[in-house]
N, C-alpha and C positions, 0 to 999 in steps of 0.2 A: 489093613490087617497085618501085611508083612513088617511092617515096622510097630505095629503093637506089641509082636510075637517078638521081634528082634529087639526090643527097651522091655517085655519081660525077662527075656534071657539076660542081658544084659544084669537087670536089679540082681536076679536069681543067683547071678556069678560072684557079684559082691557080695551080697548076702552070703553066700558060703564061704567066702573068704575071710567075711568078719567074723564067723563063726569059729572058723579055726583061730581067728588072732585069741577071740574070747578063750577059750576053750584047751587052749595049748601050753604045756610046761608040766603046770605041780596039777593043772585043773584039766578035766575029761567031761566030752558030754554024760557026761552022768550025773556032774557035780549040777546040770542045769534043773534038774528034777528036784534038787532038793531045793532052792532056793524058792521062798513063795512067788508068786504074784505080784506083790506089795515092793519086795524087794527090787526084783527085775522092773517096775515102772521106774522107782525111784533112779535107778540106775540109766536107764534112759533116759531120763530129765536130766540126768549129771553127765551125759555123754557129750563126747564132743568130735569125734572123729565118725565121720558117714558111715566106712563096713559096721565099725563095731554097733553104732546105733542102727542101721540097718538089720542086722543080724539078730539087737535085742528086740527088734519089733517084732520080726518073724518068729521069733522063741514066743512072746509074751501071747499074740496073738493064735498060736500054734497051740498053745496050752490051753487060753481062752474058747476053743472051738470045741473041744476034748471037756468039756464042762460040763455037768449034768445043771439042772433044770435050777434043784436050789443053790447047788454051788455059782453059778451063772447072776443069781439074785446077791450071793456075797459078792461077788467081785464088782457087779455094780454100785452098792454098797459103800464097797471099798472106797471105791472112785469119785465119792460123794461123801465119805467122811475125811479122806485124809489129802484129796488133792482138789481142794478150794483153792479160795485166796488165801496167801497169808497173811493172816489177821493182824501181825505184827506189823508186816511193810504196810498195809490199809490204812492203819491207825495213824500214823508217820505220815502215810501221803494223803488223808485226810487232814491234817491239821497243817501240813504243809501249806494245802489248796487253800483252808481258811487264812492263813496270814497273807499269804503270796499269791493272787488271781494271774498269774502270770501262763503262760502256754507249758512252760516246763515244768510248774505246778500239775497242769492237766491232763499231760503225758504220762507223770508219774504216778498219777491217779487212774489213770487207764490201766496200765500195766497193771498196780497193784489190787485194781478190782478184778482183775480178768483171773479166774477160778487155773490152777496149775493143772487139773484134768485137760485142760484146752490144749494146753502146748502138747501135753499127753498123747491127745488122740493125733494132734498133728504129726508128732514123731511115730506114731504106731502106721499111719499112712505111708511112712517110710518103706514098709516092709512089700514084697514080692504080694501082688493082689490086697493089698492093705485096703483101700480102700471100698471093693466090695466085702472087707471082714469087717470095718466098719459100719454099713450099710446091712449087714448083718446083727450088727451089733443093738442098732437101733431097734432095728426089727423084733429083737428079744425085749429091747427095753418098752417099745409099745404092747408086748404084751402083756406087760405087766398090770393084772387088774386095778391095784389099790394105786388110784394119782392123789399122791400124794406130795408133798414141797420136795424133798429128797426127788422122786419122779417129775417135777416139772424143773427142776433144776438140773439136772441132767438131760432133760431133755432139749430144753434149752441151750447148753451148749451143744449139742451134735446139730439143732437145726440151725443155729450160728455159722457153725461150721460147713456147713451141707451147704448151705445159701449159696457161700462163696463159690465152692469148689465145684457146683456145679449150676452154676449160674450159665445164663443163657449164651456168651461167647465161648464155653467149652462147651456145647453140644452141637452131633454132627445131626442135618435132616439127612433123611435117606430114604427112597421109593424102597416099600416094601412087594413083591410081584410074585408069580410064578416060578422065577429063576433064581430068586434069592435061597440061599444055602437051605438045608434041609431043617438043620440045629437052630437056626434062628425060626423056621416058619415053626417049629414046635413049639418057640416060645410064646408064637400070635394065639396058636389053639389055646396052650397052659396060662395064658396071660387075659383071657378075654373077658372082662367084667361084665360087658353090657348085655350083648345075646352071645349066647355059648356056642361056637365050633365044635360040630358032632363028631370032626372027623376030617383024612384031609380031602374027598370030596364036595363036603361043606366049604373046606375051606379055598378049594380051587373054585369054586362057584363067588367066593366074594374078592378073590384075587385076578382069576385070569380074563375075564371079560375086556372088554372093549371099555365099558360103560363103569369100570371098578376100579379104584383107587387104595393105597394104602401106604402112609407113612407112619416113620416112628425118629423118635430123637434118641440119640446114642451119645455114650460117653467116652472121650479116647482110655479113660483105666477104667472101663467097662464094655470092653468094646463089642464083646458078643451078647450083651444084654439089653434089648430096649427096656429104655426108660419108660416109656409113654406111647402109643400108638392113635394113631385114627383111622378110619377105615370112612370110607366115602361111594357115592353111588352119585352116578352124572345120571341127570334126570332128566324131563322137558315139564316138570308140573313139582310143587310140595308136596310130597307124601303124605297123609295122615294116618297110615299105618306103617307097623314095621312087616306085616306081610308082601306088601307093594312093593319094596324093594328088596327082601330076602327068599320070596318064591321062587322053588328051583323052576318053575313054568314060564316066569314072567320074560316079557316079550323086552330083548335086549336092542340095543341103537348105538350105532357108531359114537364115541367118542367128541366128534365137530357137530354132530347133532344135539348137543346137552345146552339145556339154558340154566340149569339149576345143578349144584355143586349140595348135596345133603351130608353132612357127617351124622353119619348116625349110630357110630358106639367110638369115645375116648376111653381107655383103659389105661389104667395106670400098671406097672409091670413093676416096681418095687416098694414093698410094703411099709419098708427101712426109709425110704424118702418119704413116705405121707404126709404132704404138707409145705412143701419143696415143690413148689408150683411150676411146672413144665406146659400144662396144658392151651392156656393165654397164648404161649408163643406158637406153639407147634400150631395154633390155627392160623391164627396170622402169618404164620410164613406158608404154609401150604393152599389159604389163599394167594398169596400172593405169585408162588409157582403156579396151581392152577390158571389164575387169568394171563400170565405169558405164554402155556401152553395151548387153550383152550380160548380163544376172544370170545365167543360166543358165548359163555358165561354170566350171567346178569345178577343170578340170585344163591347166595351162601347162605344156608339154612342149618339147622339142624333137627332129628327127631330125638326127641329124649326122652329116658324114663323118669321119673315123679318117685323116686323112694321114698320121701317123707310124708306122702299122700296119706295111706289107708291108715298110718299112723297115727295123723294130725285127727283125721276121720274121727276114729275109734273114741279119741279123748273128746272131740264133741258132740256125740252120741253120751258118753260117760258123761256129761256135763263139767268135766274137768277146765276145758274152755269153753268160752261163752259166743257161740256161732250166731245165733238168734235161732235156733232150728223150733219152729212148731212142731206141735203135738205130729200135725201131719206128715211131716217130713220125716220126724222121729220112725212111723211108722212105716214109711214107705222106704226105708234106708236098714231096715230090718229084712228088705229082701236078700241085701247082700250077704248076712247071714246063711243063706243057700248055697252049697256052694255051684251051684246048677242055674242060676238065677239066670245065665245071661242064655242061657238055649232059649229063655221064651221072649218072643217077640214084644209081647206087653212089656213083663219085666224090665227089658233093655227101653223101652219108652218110659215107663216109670221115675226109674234109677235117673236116666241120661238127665229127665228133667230138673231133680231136683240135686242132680251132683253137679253138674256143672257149674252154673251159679256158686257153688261152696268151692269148685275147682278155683276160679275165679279169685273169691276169698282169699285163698288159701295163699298166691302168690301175692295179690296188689296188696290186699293190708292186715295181713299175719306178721309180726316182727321176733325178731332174735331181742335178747337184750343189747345186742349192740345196733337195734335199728337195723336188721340183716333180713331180707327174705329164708323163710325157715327152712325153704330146700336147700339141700347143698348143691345141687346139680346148677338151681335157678341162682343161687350165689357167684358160682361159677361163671355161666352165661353174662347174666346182668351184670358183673360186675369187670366183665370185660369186656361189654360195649354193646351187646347187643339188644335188639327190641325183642319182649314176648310177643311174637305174634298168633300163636293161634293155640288153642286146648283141643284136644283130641281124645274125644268118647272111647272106649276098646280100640285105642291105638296097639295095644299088643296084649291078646289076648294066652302068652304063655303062663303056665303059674305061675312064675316069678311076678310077673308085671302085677297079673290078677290080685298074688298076696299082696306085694308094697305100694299100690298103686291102684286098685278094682279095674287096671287095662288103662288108665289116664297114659296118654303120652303128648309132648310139647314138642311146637316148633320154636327156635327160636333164630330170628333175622339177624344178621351178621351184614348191615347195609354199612358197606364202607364210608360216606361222608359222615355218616351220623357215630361211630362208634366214639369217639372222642366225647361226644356231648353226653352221650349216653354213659358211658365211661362214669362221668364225672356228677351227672344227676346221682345214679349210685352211690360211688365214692364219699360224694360232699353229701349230699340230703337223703340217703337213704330210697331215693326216689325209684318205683318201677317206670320204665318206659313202655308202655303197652300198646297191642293195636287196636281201633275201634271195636273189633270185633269181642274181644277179651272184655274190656271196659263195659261194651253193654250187658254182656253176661252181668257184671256182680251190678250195674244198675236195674237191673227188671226187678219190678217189685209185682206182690201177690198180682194185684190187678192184668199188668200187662200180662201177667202169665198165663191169669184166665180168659182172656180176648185174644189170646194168641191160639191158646187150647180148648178154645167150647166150654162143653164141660166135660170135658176126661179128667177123671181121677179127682184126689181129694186135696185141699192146698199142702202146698209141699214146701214152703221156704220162707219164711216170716222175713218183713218188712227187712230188710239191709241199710243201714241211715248211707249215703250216698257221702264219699269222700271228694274233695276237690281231686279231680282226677285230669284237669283240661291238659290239652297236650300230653297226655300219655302218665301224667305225675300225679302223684296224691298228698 
């Protein structure tokens, strides 16, 4: 922290120094207010001496902050009309590349595609905290509704950008605990995606335990902000609720007594990064801390929320996608409609019956047009190595869960030999690795269902044609 504080001061000095060079003679900070926007970037692409480009970063970006809502949409704008490539040099080192396939053909080709906003934002990083006004910057530009070419092109270069500079060798891990500063645990409350911290007795109940874990990745030009968190509970069994490990009642166990490692809420803490994948690593390095602190460790799980669930639901109910759902099911999936449905004991048998098998569905052979599992949660997981292992009926029954999910929650197995294979069934074939237990969910067809169940209730789940699924793959 002292030498973050002491390389701000540091920038902050120059920075005023090049201000005055700017600034002094015939010219007054006053003269800076008349100058647009447009000018003051162009001027910094033409700088060559550090205060003074320093100095124009912190003006440009200074004024940038000071922006209302549609002036914010010009200067993005701006930034996308007049500083691309220059179409002249492009032109040239296209036709260069055609005559001459040489490496300094393809350099000059590089260069002269790389859009002049790039260099832009690179020198605007110059300035005192630049890079969280950048990361701000974004932030504005994802809210923007209409994505349109202009908006994936600029978006494009800041995620270019972002990749680099904060990419997995500048980020610090670091226990988040009890004794961690006051300003940062406000940010675990204000940052919590998954289940909400009511307060900081909530939140010393998932911090100070024996049995309670919590990391996050930090940036050194971000240093009082996490990036990314996880929050973990040492177990001796897999959870299949989130009650089980967030009751303030539940019966707590030394730390050397844990055989299971659960993460059970990742949160992403800047909005400006969405997309800038942190999360991949932070598990894998905090397994990896975990089992040198903790040997007795066997199983890395997770309990996770299902956002895409009641969603995917709703449209196959709508008939919009083709589920196979009978009349029956139609019927009995109209309880969820209630929003009361799960106090009755029946109901919650009804429901369970015919949603899970659809749960099932929903992750092994639902696809993205890229061949992607349509959860982004399940993309996440799966696609960094681990097995779904198990669906979980009112895994968490808050309204949150209940709206985006009817209370579905997932584990999914993070078994270290296998993350590699698993990894790459993903990656290359789009493949889920599942566990038995999932698998037979989407194979029970009407029959098994009713020799399972007597005769309770009315058929609830038309015929599902069976995918090659051996080994875990479909």
């Amino acid at each position: 922290m002292a030498e973050s504080s002491f390389f701000t001061d540091m920038l902050q000095s120059i920075t005023d120094r090049g201000r005055q060079l700017l600034f002094s003679g015939s010219r007054s900070p006053q003269v800076a207010t008349e100058v647009d926007l447009r000018t003051l970037c162009e001027m910094l692409l033409s700088s060559r001496g550090e205060a003074s480009g320093m100095a124009l970063a912190a003006e440009i970006l200074e004024r940038w902050s000071a922006l209302s809502s549609d002036d914010t949409q010009s200067f993005l704008h701006m930034l996308y009309e007049n500083f691309g490539p220059d179409e002249t040099q492009l032109d040239a080192a296209i036709d260069h590349y055609r005559m001459e396939k040489s490496s300094a053909a393809v350099t000059s080709l590089h260069r002269a595609a790389e859009p002049r906003r790039q260099e832009l934002l690179r020198r605007l990083n110059y300035a005192p905290n630049g890079t969280a006004k950048l990361v701000q910057m974004r932030q504005r530009l994802l809210a923007t509704k209409a994505k349109t070419a202009e908006y994936e092109a600029l978006d494009a270069d800041f995620v270019h950008l972002f990749g680099s500079w904060f990419n997995r060798g500048f980020l610090t891990l670091r226990p988040i605990d009890w004794t961690t500063p006051a300003y940062i645990l406000e940010k675990i409350i204000q940052y919590e995606a998954v289940h909400e911290i009511a307060g900081w007795d909530e939140l010393r109940r998932r911090l100070a335990p024996a049995d309670r874990r919590c990391f996050a990745f930090f940036h050194p030009r971000l240093a009082d902000e996490p990036l990314v968190f996880v929050e973990v509970a040492l177990t001796q069994s897999v959870p299949g609720a989130i009650k089980n490990v967030l009751d303030e009642g539940r019966e707590q166990i030394a730390a050397d007594e844990a055989t299971t490692a659960v993460f059970y809420s990742i949160s992403n803490c800047q909005d400006g990064l969405r997309g800038i994948s942190f999360g991949n690593f932070l598990i894998k390095q905090v397994v990896e801390d975990l089992r040198k602190d903790l040997t007795g460790l066997r199983n890395f799980v997770t309990l996770s929320p299902v956002p895409g669930f009641a969603r995917w639901l709703a449209q196959a109910r709508a008939g919009t996608v083709n589920p196979l759902l009978s009349d029956a099911a139609q019927e009995t999936l109209l309880l969820l409609d209630d929003p009361n449905w799960v106090k009755s004991e029946s109901n919650r048998t009804e429901v369970e019956r015919v949603l899970m098998p659809l749960a099932a569905r929903y992750f092994l052979t639902e696809r993205t047009a890229e061949n992607r599992p349509v959860d982004p949660v399940a993309r996440f997981h799966l696609g960094n190595g681990a097995r779904l292992e198990k669906l979980n009926f009112l895994g968490d029954r808050s309204p949150k869960a209940m709206k985006q999910a009817h209370g579905l929650m997932v584990n999914y197995l993070y078994k270290l030999d296998d993350i590699v294979a698993n990894h790459e069934a993903m990656a290359q074939r789009g493949e889920v690795i599942a566990s038995p237990s999932v698998k037979n969910l989407l194979n029970e067809t009407d029959e098994s269902r009713r020799a399972g169940n007597g005769n309770q209730g009315s058929r609830a789940f038309a015929q599902i044609k069976n995918s090659a699924l051996g080994g875990g793959r479909q």
